[in-house]
C-alpha positions in Angstrom: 58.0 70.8 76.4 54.7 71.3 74.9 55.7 74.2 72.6 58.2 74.8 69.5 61.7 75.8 69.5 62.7 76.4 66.1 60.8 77.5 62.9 61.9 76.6 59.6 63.6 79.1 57.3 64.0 79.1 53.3 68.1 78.4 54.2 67.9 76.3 57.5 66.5 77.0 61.3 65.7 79.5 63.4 64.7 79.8 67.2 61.3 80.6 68.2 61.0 83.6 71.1 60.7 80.1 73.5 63.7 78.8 71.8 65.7 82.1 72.2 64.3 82.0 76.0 66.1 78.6 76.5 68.9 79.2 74.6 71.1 80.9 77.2 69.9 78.6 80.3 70.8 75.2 77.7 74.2 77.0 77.3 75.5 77.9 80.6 74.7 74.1 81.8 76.5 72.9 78.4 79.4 75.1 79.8 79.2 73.3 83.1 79.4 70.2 81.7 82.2 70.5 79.3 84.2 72.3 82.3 83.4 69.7 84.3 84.3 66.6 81.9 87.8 68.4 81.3 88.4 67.9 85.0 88.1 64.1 83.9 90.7 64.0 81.0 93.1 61.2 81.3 90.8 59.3 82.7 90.8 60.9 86.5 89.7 63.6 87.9 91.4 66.7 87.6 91.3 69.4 91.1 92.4 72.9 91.5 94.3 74.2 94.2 94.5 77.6 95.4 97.5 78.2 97.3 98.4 82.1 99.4 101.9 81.9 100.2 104.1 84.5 101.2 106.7 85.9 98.8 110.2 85.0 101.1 108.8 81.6 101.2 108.2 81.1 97.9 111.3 82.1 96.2 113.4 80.9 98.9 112.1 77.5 99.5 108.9 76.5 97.4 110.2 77.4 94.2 113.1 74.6 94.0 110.6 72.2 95.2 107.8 72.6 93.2 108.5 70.2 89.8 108.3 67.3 92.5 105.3 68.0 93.1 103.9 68.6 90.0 105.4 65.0 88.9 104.1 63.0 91.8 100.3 64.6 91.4 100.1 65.5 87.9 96.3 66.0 88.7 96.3 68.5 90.7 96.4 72.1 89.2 98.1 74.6 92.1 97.3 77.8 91.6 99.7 80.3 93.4 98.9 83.8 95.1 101.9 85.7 96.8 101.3 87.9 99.7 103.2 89.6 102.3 101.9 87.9 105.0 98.2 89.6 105.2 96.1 87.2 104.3 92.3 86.7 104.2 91.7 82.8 103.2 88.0 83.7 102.8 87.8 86.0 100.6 90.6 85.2 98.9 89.6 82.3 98.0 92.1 80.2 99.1 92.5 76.5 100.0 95.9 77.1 102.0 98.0 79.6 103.2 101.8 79.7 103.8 103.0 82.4 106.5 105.0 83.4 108.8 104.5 84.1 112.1 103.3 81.7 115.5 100.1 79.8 114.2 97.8 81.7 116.4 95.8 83.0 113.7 91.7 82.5 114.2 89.2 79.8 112.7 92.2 78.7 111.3 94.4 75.2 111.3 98.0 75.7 111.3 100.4 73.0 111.0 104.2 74.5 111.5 106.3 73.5 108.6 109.9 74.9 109.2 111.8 77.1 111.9 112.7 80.2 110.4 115.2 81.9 113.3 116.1 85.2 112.4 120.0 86.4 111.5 122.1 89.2 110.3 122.7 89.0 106.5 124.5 91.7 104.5 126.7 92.1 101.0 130.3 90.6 101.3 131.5 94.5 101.7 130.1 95.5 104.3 130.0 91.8 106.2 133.9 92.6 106.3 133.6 95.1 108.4 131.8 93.2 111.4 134.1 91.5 113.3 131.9 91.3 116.8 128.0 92.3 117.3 129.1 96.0 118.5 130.2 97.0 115.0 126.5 96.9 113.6 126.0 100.2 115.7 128.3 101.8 112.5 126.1 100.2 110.2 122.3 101.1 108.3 119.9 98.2 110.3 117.3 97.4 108.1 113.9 96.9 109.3 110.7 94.8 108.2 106.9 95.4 109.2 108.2 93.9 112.2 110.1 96.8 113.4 110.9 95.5 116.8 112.7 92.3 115.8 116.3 93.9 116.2 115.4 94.6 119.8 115.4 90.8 120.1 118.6 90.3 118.2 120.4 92.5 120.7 119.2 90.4 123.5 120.5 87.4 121.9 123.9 89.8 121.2 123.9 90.6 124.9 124.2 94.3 123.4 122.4 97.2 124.7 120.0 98.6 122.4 119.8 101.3 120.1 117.4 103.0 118.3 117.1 101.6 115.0 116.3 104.4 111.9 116.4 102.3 109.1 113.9 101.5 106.0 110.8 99.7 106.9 110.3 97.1 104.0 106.9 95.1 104.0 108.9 91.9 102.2 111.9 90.3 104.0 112.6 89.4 100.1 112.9 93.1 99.0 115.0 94.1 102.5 117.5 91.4 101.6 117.8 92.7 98.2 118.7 96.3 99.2 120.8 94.8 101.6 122.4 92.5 99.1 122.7 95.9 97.3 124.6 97.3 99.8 122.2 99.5 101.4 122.6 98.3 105.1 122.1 94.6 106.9 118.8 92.5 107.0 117.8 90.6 110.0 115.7 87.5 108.0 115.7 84.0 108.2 118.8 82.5 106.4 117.1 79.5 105.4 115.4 81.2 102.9 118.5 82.5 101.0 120.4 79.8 100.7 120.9 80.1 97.3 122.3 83.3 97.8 124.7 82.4 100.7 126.2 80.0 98.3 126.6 82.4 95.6 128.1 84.6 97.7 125.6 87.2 96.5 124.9 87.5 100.4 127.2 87.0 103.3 125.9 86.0 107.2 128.7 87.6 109.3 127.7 87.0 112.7 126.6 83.7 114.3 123.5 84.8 116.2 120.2 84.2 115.6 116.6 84.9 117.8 113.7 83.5 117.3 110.7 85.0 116.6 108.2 83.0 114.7 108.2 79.8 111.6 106.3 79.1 108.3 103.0 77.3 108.8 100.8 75.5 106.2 97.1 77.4 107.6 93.9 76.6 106.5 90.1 77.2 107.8 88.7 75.3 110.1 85.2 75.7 108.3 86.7 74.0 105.1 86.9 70.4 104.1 90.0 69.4 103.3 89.8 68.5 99.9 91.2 65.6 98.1 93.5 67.4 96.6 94.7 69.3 100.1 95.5 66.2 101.7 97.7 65.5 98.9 99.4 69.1 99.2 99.5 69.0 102.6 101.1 65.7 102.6 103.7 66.3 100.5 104.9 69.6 101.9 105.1 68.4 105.4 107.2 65.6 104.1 109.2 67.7 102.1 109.8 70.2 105.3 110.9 67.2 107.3 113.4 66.0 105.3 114.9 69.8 104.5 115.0 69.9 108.8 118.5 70.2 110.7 119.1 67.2 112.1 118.4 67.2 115.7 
């Protein structure tokens, strides 16, 4: 380097004001190296990967699912982010995306990854009461940030519509927790609470559902997929395939 970077002292070194100048350039790139050497431990390398999903999806289907794919890529680090559907891969940072909706989101690729039709769900108490589609006009109709989905379910119902005053709720995970609490009947997709149904914590009292939209795996079009996505994105698909109704 052409100049000195410590100065001996009566009880060991010191830096030198070039030394001191180096000192916090040499340490940063030290930093980089040791983070990137941990990414090799076990003798492979090691990837993170950042993962938006939305909150009815992840509790109600990725959840239960999750060890197996920790135990089949042990070197992948997943990183979870739940949102409520509003997502912005960009500046979030974000690898993939999980949401719901009909994959025509922009700059983005969308691969759909389960039907999510949309169905009545309520607490055992009041599903007794709801013998035929008419005797929801008696009932509170909870809504979600979708607040014209019941317009759809009557059409399916062959019902005429009403006006519709319940709660707004921007989770269908929160609106089918007041409603498991009583406080009126969800319209969600009752794929996601099948625990529940099982329990009996939740009760589906009419056999109607409508349509209106599935959970797709998104991801920008701009970004490389990554070792480490194809490997997400592999496995998930699979895993969607084989949770599918049979045709």
């Amino acid at each position: 380097l052409g100049c000195t970077l410590f100065t001996r002292l009566p009880r060991g070194l010191g830096l030198t004001d070039e030394g001191r100048a180096l000192l916090p350039v040499l340490s940063d790139a030290f930093s980089r190296i040791e983070t990137v050497l941990k990414q090799f431990e076990g003798g492979r390398l090691h990837e993170v990967l950042t993962l938006g999903v939305v909150g009815t999806f992840a509790i109600g289907w990725l959840m239960p699912r999750l060890k197996r794919f920790g135990d089949t890529h042990p070197f992948v680090e997943l990183r979870l982010r739940t949102h409520n559907n509003v997502v912005d891969l960009a500046a979030e940072g974000l690898d993939f995306a999980i949401r719901f909706g009909e994959g025509n989101w922009p700059a983005t690729r969308n691969e759909r990854l389960l039907d999510a039709p949309l169905t009545a769900l309520c607490a055992p108490e009041i599903a007794r009461r709801l013998a035929q589609p008419a005797d929801l006009a008696n009932e509170t109709l909870l809504r979600s940030y979708r607040i014209d989905e019941w317009l759809g379910w009557f059409d399916a119902a062959q019902l005429e519509p009403w006006t519709v005053n319940g709660p707004v709720f921007d989770s269908s995970r929160l609106m089918v927790e007041a409603a498991m609490q009583s406080a009126g009947v969800a319209l969600a997709p009752a794929c996601m609470f099948a625990r529940e149904l099982q329990l009996g914590l939740l009760a589906r009292p009419l056999d109607i559902d409508v349509e209106a939209g599935g959970y797709w795996l998104t991801s920008l079009k701009s970004k490389p997929l990554t070792p480490a996505m194809t490997l997400f994105r592999d496995w998930i698909v699979a895993e969607a395939a084989a949770a599918a109704p049979a045709a």
